[in-house]
ZAMARGU-4260 file (C-alpha; in steps of 0.2 Angstrom, whole numbers, plus 5000, padded with zeros to 4 digits):
<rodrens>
0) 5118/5550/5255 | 5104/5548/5268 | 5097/5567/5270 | 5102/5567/5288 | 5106/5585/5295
5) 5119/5590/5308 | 5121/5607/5318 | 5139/5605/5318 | 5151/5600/5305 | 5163/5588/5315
10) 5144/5578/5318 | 5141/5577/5299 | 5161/5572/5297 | 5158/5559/5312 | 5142/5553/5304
15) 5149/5549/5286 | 5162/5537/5295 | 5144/5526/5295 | 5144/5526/5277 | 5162/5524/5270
20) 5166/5508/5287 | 5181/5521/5290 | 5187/5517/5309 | 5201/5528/5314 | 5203/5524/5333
25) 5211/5508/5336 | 5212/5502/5352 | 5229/5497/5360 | 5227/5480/5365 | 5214/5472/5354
30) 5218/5482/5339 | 5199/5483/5338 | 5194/5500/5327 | 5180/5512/5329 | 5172/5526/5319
35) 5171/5535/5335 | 5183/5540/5351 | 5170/5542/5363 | 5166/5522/5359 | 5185/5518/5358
40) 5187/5527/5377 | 5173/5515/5381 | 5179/5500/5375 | 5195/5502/5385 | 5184/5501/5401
45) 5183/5479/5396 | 5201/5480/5395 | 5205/5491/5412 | 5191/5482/5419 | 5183/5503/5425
50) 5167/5505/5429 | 5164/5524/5434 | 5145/5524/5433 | 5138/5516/5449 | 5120/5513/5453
55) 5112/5525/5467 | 5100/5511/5473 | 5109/5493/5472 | 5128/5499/5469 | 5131/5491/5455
60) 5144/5497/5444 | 5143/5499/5422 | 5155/5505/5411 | 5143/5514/5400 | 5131/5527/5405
65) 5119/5519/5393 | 5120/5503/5403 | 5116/5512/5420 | 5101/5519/5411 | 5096/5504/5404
70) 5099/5495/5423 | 5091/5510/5431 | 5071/5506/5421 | 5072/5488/5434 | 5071/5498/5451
75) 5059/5510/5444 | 5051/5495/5432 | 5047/5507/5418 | 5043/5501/5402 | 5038/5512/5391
80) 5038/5500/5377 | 5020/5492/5374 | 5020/5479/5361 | 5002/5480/5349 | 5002/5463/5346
85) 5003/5455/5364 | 5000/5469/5374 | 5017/5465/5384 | 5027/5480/5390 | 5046/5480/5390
90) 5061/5493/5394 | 5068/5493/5377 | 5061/5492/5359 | 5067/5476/5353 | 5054/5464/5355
95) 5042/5469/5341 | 5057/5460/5330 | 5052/5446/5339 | 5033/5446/5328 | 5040/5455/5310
100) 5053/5441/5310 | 5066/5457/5309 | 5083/5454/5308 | 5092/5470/5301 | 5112/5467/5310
105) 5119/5457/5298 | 5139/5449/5300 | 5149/5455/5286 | 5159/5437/5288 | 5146/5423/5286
110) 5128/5433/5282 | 5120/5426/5299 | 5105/5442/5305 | 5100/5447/5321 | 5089/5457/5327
115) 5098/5465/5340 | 5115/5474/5338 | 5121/5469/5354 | 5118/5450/5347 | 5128/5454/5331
120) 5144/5459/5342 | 5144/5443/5352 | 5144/5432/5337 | 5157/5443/5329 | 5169/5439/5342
125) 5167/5420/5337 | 5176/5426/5320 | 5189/5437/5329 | 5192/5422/5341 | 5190/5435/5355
130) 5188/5429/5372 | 5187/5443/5385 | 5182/5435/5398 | 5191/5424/5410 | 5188/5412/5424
135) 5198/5415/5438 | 5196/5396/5444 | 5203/5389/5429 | 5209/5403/5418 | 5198/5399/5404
140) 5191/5410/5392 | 5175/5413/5386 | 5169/5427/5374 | 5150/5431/5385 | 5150/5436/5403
145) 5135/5425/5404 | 5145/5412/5400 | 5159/5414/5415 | 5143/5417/5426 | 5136/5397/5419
150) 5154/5390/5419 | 5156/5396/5437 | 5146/5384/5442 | 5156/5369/5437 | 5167/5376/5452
155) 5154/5380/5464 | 5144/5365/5460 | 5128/5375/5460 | 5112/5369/5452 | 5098/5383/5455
160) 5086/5375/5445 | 5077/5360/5451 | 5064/5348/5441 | 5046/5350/5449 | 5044/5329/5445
165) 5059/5321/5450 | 5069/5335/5461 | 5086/5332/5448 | 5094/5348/5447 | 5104/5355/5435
170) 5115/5373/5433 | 5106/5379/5418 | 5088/5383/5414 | 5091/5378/5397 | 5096/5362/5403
175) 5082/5359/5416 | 5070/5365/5401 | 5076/5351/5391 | 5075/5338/5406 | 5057/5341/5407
180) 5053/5336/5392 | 5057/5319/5397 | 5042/5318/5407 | 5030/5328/5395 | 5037/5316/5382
185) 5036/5332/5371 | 5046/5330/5356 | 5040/5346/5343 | 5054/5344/5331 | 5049/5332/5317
190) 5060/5327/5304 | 5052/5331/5285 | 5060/5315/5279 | 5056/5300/5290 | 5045/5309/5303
195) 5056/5304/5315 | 5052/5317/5330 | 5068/5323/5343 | 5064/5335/5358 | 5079/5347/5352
200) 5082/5357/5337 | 5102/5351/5338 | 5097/5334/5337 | 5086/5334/5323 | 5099/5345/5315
205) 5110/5329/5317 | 5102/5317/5311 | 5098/5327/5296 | 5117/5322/5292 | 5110/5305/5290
210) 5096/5310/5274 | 5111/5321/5267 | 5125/5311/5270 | 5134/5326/5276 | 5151/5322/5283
215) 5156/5339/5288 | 5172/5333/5301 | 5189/5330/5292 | 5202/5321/5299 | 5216/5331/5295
220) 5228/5313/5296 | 5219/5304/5285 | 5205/5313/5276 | 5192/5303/5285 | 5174/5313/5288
225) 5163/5312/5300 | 5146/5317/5305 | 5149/5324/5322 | 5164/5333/5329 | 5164/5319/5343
230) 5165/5304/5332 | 5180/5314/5324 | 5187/5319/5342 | 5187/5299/5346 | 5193/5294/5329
235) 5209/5306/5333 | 5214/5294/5346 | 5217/5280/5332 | 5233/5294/5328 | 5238/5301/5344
240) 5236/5284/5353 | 5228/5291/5366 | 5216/5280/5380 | 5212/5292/5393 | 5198/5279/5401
245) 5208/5270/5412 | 5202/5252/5425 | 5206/5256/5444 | 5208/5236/5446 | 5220/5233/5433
250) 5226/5250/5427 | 5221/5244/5409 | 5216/5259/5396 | 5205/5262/5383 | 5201/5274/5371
255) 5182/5274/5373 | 5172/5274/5389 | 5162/5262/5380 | 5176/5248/5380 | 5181/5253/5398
260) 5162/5248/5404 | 5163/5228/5399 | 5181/5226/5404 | 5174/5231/5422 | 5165/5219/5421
265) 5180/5205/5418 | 5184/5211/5437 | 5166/5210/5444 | 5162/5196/5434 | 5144/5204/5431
270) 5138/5196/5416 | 5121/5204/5412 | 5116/5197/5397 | 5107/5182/5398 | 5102/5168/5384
275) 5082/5165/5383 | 5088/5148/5377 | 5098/5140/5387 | 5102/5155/5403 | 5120/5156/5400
280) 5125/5175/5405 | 5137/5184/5397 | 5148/5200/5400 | 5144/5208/5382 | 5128/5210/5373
285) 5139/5206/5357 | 5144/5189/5364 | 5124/5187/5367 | 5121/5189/5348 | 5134/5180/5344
290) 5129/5166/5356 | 5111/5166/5350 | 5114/5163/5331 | 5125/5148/5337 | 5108/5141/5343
295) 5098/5144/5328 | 5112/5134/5319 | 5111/5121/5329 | 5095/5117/5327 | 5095/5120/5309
300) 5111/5112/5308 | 5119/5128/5297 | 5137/5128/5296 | 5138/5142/5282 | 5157/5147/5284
305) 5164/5134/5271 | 5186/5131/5271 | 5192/5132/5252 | 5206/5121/5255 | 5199/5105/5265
310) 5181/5111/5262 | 5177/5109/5283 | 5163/5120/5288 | 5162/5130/5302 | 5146/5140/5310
315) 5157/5155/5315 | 5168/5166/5302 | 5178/5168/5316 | 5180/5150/5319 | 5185/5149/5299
320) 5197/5162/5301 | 5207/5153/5316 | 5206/5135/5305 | 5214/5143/5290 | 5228/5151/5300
325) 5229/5129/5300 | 5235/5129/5282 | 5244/5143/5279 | 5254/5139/5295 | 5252/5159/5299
330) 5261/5162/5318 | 5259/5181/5317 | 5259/5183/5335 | 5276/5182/5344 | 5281/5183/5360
335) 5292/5196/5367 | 5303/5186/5378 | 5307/5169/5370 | 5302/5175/5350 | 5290/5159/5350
340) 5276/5163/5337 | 5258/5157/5339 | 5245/5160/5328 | 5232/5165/5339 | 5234/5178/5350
345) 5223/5171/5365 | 5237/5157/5364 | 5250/5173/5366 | 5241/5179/5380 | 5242/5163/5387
350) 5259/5159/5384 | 5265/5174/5393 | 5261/5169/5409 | 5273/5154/5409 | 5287/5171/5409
355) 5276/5181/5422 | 5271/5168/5433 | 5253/5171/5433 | 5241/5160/5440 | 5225/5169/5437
360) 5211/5156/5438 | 5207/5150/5455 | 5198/5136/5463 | 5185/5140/5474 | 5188/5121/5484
365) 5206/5120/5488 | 5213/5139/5482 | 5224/5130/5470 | 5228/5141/5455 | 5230/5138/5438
370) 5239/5146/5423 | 5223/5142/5411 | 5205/5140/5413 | 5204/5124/5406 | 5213/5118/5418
375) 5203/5123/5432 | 5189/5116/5424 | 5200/5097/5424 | 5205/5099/5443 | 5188/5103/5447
380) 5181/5086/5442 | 5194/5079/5456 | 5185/5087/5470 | 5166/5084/5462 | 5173/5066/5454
385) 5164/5069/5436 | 5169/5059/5425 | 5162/5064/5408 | 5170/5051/5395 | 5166/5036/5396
390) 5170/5020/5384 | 5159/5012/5371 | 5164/4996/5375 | 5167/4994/5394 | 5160/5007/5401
395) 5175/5014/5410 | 5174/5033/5412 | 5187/5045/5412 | 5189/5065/5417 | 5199/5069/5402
400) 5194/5065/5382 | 5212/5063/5377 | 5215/5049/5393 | 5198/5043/5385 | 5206/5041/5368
405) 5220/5033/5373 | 5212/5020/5382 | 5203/5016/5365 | 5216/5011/5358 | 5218/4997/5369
410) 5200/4989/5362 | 5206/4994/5342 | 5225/4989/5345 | 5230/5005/5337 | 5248/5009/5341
415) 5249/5026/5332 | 5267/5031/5340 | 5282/5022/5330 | 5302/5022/5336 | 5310/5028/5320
420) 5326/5016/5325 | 5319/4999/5327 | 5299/5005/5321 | 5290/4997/5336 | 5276/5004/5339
425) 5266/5010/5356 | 5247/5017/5357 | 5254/5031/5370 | 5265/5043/5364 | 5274/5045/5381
430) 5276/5026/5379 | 5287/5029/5364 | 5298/5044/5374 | 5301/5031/5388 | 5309/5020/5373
435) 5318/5030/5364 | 5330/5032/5380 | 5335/5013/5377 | 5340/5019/5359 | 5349/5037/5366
440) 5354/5031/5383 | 5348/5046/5389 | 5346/5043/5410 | 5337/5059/5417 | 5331/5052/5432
445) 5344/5055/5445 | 5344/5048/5462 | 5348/5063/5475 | 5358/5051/5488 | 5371/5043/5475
450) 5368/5051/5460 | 5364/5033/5451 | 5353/5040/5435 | 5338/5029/5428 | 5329/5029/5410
455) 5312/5024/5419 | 5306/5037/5435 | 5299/5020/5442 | 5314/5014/5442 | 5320/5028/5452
460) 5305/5026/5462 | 5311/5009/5466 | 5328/5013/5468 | 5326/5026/5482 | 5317/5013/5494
465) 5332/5004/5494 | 5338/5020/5504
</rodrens>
């Protein structure tokens, strides 16, 4: 087949195993084969963990002879190996692969080359799924010793290699490599497409995906596809329900770090993003934007989100989507405890603490809580006495709009509120309740000394002085 000649028989037999991929030793554990025994004994040694050739200078123990000879050429420094295109020396003759491009180890699995055979048997054990080295920290496995070595650190916390500029340090060279240009501003990997420049190959590889559309992550729940494998890792929490970012204030979790970020700032009330316009802060950079094209209406007076039933105009979708709900009498949120359906669910939320009790919203004069933030906003005008409404035609200010428009109607006359019994009619709608007791006889004001009842809590009022 390839002219080569042996002295003995059994090494020409031996040989043609080369050939014909025939590997009649199969190791006990792993089930790996091998053309030769004397390569199967050795292989053993990764599982038994032997090392029987030990270095006379350092100590250091291998379970190859070959590897102590290789390990030997570093005390004595040989290299034997001159390279005739850079001059540089080496203790093996690998590197000249390095300049002809080389590659002759090629994986029978996927075609990937290497240029050294050592290389190939790593990447192999990526389609054996072999993993023979373990962590003795954590038990995980890797399938490099170089990589137990670079895990360790995790565990020991140790970063050897230290930036020259800022003094970060990091547990990897690679890693530090990569930090540096930072500084440099070095970015040597362009894309063809848009020119767009990245300071790793991995990243340009990336956004590739974008020009080719290449979706090569498959949710295996509902087909979706994705261009990275963390996009699809996050996306697999839609199914599993999973929210491992969790608040140390209110235990709240999330999903996404990202989510977790801006609900922190609900508890520190940090609002960094502030309108050029008019300086109000917000906690979200969406609430921002969404802010700022609410100025832009106004002064162009845009209400673009148009109502198909009553025709009403709105400057927020949003805002259109909540009117609607107006029409089509929707209610989809419902609460828990008393089944009472509301069709917003901020109105939900709000609801709810009528059953827990909460009073979140706290003034900052008095320490008087309230169950709603408008609320708070109504006391507060107590202790500052703002009046904000005021009447058109006497001038009399009120801290409430709807005290304000009641008070109209005493100028119009309007009396909106009629008694369905004998159709008189009031312009305060707590004026009609207080009538509509002459007509039920309802008395729910209850003297607590002699348990006289009144339909009027004036009445009470002037009934308990008499005590």
């Amino acid at each position: 087949m390839c002219g080569k000649c042996f002295n003995h028989k059994y090494s020409l037999k031996s040989h043609m195993r080369i050939h014909t991929g025939e590997k009649p030793y199969k190791c006990g554990v792993c089930c790996k084969g091998f053309a030769q025994k004397c390569s199967l004994l050795s292989h053993m040694r990764i599982h038994s963990g032997e090392k029987p050739f030990e270095c006379d200078v350092c100590s250091k123990c291998f379970n190859r002879k070959s590897s102590l000879q290789l390990h030997m050429k570093i005390h004595t420094r040989e290299k034997p190996f001159k390279c005739d295109v850079c001059c540089k020396c080496f203790p093996r003759n690998f590197h000249m692969r390095i300049h002809t491009g080389e590659k002759p180890f090629q994986c029978d699995v996927c075609s990937k080359c290497f240029n050294r055979k050592a290389f190939l048997q790593l990447h192999l054990r990526i389609h054996r799924g072999e993993k023979p080295f373990k962590c003795d920290v954590c038990s995980k496995c890797f399938n490099q010793k170089a990589s137990v070595r670079l895990h360790m650190r995790i565990h020991t916390g140790e970063k050897p290699f230290r930036c020259t500029v800022c003094s970060k340090s990091f547990n990897r060279n690679a890693s530090l490599q990569l930090h540096m240009k930072n500084h440099t501003g070095e970015k040597p990997f362009q894309c063809e497409v848009c020119s767009k420049c990245f300071n790793q190959k991995s990243s340009l590889r990336l956004h590739m995906r974008i020009h080719t559309g290449e979706k090569p992550f498959k949710c295996d729940v509902c087909s979706k596809c994705f261009s990275l494998n963390s996009n699809l890792r996050v996306h697999m929490r839609v199914h599993s329900g999973e929210k491992p970012f969790k608040c140390d204030v209110c235990s709240k979790c999330f999903s996404l770090k990202a989510s977790l970020q801006p609900h922190m700032r609900i508890h520190t009330k940090e609002k960094p993003f502030k309108c050029d316009v008019c300086s109000k802060c917000f906690n979200r950079k969406d609430h921002l934007q969404k802010h700022m094209r609410s100025h832009m209406r106004i002064h162009t007076g845009e209400k673009p989100f148009k109502c198909n039933v009553c025709s009403k105009c709105f400057t927020h979708q949003s805002t259109l989507r909540l009117h609607i709900t107006i029409h089509t009498g929707e209610k989809p949120f419902k609460c828990d405890v008393c089944s009472k359906c509301f069709s917003f669910k901020s109105n939900l939320k709000s609801h709810m603490r009528i059953h827990t009790g909460a009073k979140p919203f706290e003034c900052d004069v008095c320490s008087k809580c309230f169950t709603h933030k408008s609320t708070l906003r109504l006391h507060i005008r107590i202790h500052t006495g703002a009046k904000p409404f005021k009447c058109n035609v006497c001038s009399k200010c009120f801290t409430r709009k709807c005290n304000l428009q009641s008070h109209m109607r005493i100028h119009t006359g309007e009396k909106p509120f009629k008694c369905d019994v004998c159709f008189k009619g009031y312009s305060k709608k707590c004026s009609l309740q207080s009538h509509m007791r002459i007509h039920t006889g309802a008395k729910p004001f209850k003297c607590n000394v002699c348990s006289k009842c009144f339909t009027q809590k004036c009445n009470l009022r002037t009934h308990m002085s008499n005590h």
